[in-house]
N, C-alpha and C positions, 0 to 999 in steps of 0.2 A: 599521591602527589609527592611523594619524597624525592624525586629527581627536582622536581622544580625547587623544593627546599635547599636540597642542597647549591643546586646553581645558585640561587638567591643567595644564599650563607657566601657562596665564592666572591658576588660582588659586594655585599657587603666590608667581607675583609680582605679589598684589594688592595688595600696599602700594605699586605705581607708580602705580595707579591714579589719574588724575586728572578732577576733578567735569567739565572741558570734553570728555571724549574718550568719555563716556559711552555715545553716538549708537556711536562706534565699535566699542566691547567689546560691546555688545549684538547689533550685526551677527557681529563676529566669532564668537561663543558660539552665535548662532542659524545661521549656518554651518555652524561643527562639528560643532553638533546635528545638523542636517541632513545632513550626511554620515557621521554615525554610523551615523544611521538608514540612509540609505541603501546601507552596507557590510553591515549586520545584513541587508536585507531580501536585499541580492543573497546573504548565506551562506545565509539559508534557502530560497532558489529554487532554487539549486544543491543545497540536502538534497535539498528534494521533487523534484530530476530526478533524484537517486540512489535514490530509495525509490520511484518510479516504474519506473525502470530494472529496481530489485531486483523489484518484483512482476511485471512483463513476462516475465523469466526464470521466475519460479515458476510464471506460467501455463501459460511453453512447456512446463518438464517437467511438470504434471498433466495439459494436454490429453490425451496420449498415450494415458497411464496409464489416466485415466478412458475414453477413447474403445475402448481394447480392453477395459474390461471389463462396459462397455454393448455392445458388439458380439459380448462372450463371451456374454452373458444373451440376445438377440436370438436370437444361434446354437441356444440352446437351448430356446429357444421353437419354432423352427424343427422341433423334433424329432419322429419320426415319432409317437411316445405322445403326443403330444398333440394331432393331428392324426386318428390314428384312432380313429374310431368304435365300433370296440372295445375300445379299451383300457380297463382297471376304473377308474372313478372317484375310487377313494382313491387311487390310485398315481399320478393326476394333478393329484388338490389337492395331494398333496404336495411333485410336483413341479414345481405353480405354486410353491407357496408358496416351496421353495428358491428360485426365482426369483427372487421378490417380494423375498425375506431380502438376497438380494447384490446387487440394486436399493437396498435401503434403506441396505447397507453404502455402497455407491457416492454415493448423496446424502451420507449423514454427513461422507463423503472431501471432497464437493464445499465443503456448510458448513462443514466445517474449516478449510479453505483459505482461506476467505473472512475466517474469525475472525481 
């Protein structure tokens, strides 16, 4: 924050101020403006690499999570009741529909995450 210091220090001793030096103070002030700015933008680029960083990690541990329990539901698709051609029919909507139910749990997980 030394740019700010110094601006400060300028108003401070503005009663030195003289009418020929004017050219000068207006440089100087447009200066440490610009390097104000400039320390501001590099803190916040340096945020958004840390809040970048931080959602990277949150991906790596949801991928997992999510990918075993799309693979648990997959699995059980796979299953013989639903497969054969004799199995009673109510016993397999319902057991789509469980399906469907921890599919739908699994999206919520997803849009969660994203919120």
């Amino acid at each position: 924050m030394l740019c700010c210091k110094h601006t400060r220090l300028l108003f401070e001793f503005r009663f030195i101020l003289r009418k020929g030096r004017l050219r000068a103070y207006r440089t100087f002030i447009t200066l440490s403006l610009r390097a104000c700015c400039d320390l501001v933008l590099q803190r916040s680029e340096a945020s958004q690499d840390e809040d970048i960083k931080k959602f990277a990690r949150q991906v790596e541990t949801a991928i997992p999570v999510l990918k075993r329990g799309v693979l648990g539901v997959r699995e059980k698709l796979d299953d013989a009741l639903v497969a054969a051609a004799d199995s009673p029919a109510p016993r397999v909507v319902k057991y789509l529909r469980e399906c469907s139910s921890r599919m739908d749990e699994l999206k919520k997980q997803v849009r969660g995450r994203r919120a």
